[in-house]
C-alpha positions in Angstrom: 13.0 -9.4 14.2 11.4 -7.2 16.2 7.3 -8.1 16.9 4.7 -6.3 19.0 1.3 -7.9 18.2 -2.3 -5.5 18.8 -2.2 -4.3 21.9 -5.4 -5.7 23.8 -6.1 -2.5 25.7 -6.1 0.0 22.8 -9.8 0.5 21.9 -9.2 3.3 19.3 -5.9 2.4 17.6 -4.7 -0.5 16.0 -0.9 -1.1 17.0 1.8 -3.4 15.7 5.4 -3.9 15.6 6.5 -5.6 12.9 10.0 -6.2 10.6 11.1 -3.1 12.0 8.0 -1.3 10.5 5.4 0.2 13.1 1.6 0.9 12.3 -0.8 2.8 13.2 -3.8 3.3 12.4 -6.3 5.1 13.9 -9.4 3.1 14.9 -13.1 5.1 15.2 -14.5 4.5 11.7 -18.1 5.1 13.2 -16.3 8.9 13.9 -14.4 9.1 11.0 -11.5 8.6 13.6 -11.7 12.4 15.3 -10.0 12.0 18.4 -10.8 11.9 21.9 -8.5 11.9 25.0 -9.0 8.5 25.0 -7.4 8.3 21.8 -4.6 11.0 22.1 -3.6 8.8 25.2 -3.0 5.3 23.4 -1.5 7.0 20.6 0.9 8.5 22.8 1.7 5.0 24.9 1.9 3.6 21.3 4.6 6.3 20.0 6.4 5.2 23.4 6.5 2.2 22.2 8.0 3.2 18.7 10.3 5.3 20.6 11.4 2.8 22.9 13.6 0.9 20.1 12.9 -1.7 17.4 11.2 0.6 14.8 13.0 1.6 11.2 9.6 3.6 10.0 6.5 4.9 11.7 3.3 4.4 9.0 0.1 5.9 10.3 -3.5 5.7 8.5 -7.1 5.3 9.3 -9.5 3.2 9.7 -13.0 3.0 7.0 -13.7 5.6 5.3 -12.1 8.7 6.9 -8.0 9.4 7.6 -9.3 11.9 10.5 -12.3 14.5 11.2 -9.9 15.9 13.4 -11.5 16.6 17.1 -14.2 15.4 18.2 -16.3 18.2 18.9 -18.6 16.4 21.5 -16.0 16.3 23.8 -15.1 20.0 23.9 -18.8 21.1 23.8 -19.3 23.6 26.8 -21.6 21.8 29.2 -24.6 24.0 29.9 -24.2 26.5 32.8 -20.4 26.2 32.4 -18.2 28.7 31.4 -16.1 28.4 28.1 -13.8 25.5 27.1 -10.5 26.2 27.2 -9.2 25.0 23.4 -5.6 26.5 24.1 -5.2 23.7 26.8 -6.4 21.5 24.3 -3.9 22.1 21.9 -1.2 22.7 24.4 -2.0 19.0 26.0 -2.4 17.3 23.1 -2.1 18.3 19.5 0.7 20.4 19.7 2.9 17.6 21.6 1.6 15.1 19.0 3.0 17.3 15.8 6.3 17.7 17.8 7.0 13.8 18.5 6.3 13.3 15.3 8.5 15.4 13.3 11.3 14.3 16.1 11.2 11.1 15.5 14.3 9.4 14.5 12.9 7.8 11.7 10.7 8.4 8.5 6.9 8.9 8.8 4.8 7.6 6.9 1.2 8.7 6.4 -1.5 6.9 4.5 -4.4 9.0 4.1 -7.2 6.7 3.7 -10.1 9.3 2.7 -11.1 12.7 4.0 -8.6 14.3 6.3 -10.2 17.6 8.3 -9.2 20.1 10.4 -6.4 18.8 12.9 -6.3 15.6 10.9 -5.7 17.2 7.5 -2.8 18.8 9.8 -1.7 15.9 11.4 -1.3 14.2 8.6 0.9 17.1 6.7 3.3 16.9 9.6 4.1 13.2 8.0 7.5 13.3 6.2 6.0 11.3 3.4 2.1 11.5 2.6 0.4 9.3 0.3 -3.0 9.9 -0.7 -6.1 8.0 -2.5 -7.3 9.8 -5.2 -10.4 9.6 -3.5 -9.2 11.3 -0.2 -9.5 15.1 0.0 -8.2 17.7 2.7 -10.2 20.6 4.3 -9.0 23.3 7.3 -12.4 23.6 8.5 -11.1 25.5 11.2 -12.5 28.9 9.8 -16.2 27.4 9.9 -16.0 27.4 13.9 -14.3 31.0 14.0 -10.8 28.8 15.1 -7.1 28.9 13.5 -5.4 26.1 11.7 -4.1 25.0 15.0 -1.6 21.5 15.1 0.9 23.0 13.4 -1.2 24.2 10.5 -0.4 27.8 10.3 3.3 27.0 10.5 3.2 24.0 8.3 0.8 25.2 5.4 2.8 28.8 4.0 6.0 26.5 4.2 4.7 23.8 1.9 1.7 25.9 -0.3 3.3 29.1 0.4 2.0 31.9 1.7 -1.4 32.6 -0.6 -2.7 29.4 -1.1 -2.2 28.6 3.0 -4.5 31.5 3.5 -6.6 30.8 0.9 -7.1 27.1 2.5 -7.3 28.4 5.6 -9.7 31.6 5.5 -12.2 30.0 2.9 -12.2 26.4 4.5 -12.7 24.8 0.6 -12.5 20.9 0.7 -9.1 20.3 -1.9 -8.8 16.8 -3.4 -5.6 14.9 -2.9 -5.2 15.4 -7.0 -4.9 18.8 -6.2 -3.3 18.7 -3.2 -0.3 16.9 -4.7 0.0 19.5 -7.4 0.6 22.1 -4.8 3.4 20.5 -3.0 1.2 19.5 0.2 1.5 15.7 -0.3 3.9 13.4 -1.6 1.9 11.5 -3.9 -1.4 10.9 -4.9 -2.7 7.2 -6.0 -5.3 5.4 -7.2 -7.5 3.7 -4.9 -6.8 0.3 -5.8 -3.1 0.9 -5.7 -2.8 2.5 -2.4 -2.4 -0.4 -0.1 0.1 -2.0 -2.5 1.5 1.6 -3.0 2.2 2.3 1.0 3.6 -1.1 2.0 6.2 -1.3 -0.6 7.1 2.3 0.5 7.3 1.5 4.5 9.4 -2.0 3.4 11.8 0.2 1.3 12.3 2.5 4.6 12.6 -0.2 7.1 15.4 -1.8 4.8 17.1 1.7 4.2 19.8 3.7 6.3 17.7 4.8 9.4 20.1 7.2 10.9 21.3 9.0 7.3 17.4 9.5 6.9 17.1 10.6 10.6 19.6 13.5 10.2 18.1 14.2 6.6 15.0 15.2 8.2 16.5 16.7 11.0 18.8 19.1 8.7 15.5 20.0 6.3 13.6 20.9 9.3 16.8 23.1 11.1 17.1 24.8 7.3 13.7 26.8 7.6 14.9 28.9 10.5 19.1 29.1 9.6 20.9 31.1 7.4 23.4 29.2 4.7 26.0 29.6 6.9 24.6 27.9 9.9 23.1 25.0 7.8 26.5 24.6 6.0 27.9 24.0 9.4 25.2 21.7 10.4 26.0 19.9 7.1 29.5 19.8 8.0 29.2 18.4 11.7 26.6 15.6 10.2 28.4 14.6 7.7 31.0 13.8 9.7 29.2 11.7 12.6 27.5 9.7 9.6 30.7 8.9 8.3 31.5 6.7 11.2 28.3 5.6 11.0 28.0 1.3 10.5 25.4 2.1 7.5 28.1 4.5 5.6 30.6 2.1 5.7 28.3 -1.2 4.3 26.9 1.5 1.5 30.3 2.2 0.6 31.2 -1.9 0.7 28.1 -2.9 -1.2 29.0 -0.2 -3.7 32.2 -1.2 -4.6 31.4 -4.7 -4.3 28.6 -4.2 -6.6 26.1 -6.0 -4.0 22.6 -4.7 -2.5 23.5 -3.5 0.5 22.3 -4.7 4.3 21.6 -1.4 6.5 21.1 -2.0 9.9 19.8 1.7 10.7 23.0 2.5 12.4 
């Protein structure tokens, strides 16, 4: 067993290791959790940490009544007499390396959105690889009421999951959605009731942390490979996969348990 306890010097997370399941959640309620550069850094020492071994499944969700507000617009407020903030380094420091580590991670994430999720946190949290929603949560690319883009991966990440009219639709009129509705068009996973949620998430991140990491690690790897390949090319990614996770120590205990009619025990390799 793997443990890693709240780290004392993380003022705007919450982190733990835990039974190979790492959480985060994000940890300004007051802000409805929009980041700072504060916060960007201790999530970024905490995905270290997930990256540095131990964890099966990365779950991240908020804290009160807000998943994320996204940036917080305070801190990239042009101080008088100044010229223009630059929101390209912004994005190029932070968000943008953020979305990346995230879909590269060797493992499933998990994303519990805890209430309203705006701007680059409605994006963050649809570059999750499973989103779970209260119904009382709601998403909204407010981008287009500053005269912005759907930046952290949004304009990539919304025509390939609402397709092409409803991503500009959400992204030109800047219309709050519910998580009702955003589950009906393919943006989430699953929307829940509010008093299942909790219940909802953990058995979901226990299921994953007790499932065959690397199988799910190349799952998501091929999915995300098959947006930019022809059939050819992702046939022949199939084919060089399926052959390194046959050797793997999880393939051969699936195919043990099966024929021994047991549960089986992965180990994520």
């Amino acid at each position: 067993m793997t443990t890693r306890d709240d780290a004392p010097d993380y003022e705007d997370i919450r982190f733990s290791l835990q039974d190979g399941i790492a959480r985060l959640v994000l940890h300004r309620p007051d802000k409805l959790n929009s980041f700072t550069a504060r916060m960007h850094g201790e999530v970024s020492s905490a995905l270290d940490e997930v990256e540095s071994g131990g964890a099966r499944v990365l779950l991240i969700t908020g804290q009160g009544r807000g998943f994320c507000a996204g940036q917080d617009l305070s801190e990239r407020r042009a101080a008088p007499g100044a010229g223009p903030v630059d929101l390209g380094e912004t994005v190029e420091r932070y968000y943008a390396p953020l979305v990346k580590r995230l879909r590269a991670l060797p493992m499933p994430v998990v994303v519990g959105v805890n209430g309203v999720a705006a701007g680059a946190g409605a994006n963050l949290a649809l570059a999750g690889d499973i989103v779970i929603a209260k119904e009382s949560a709601s998403f909204i690319q407010a981008f287009c009421r500053l005269g912005l883009i759907p930046d952290t991966g949004g304009t990539y990440i919304l025509p390939r999951l609402a397709g092409h009219a409803r991503a500009l639709g959400l992204a030109m009129l800047g219309e709050k959605i519910s998580a009702r509705q955003a589950e009906q068009w393919g943006l989430i996973w699953q929307c829940v009731p509010d008093d299942a949620f909790e219940t909802t998430i953990e058995k979901l991140c226990r299921h994953f942390a007790a499932a065959p990491t690397k199988g799910l690690a190349y799952t998501k790897r091929a999915l995300q490979a098959s947006l930019n390949h022809t059939l050819d090319e992702q046939l022949a990614l199939e084919i060089g996969m399926m052959r390194e996770l046959g050797r793997s120590e999880d393939y051969a205990e699936g195919v043990a348990a099966f024929l021994e009619k047991r549960e089986p025990r992965f180990r994520g390799r």
